[in-house]
N, C-alpha and C positions, 0 to 999 in steps of 0.2 A: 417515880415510875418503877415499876417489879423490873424485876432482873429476867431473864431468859435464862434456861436451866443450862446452856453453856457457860451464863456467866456466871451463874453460881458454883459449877464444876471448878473451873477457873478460880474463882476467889478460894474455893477451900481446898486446893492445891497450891495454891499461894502461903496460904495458914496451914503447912503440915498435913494435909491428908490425901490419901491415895486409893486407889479405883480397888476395893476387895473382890467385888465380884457384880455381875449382870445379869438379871433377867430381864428379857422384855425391856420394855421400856423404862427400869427401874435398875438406877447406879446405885450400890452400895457403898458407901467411903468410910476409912478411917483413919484415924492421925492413930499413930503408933506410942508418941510421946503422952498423951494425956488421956487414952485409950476409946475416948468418944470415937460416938459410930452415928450416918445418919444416912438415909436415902433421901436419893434423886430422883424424881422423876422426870427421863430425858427425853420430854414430849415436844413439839414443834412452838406452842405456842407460849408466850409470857406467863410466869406463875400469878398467881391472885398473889395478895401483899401478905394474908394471911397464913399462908403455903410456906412463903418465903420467910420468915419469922420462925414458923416453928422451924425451919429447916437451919436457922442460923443459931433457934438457940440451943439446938440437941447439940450440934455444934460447938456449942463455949462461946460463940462469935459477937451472941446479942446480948 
């Protein structure tokens, strides 16, 4: 089942990364140690699984 973009917030503050900056409905994070960067989109509803993937592997996570 897809994550909710709080829990994804969550997991990649878990894994080193922190809130750079907000527009709109869109989080910007980055881990400082390995210098990946990736957005959030911190909308109400559950991401698609595809959404969620790219987001984990800009990340390093996937």
């Amino acid at each position: 089942m897809p994550m909710t973009p709080k829990e994804v917030i969550k997991y990649l503050k878990k894994n080193g990364f922190k809130v750079i900056s907000q527009r709109g409905s869109h989080i910007k994070m980055k881990n400082s140690k390995t210098g990946r960067q990736t957005t959030v989109p911190n909308h109400s509803k559950s991401m698609k699984k595809g959404l969620e993937d790219a987001i984990l592997k800009q990340a390093g996570l996937k």
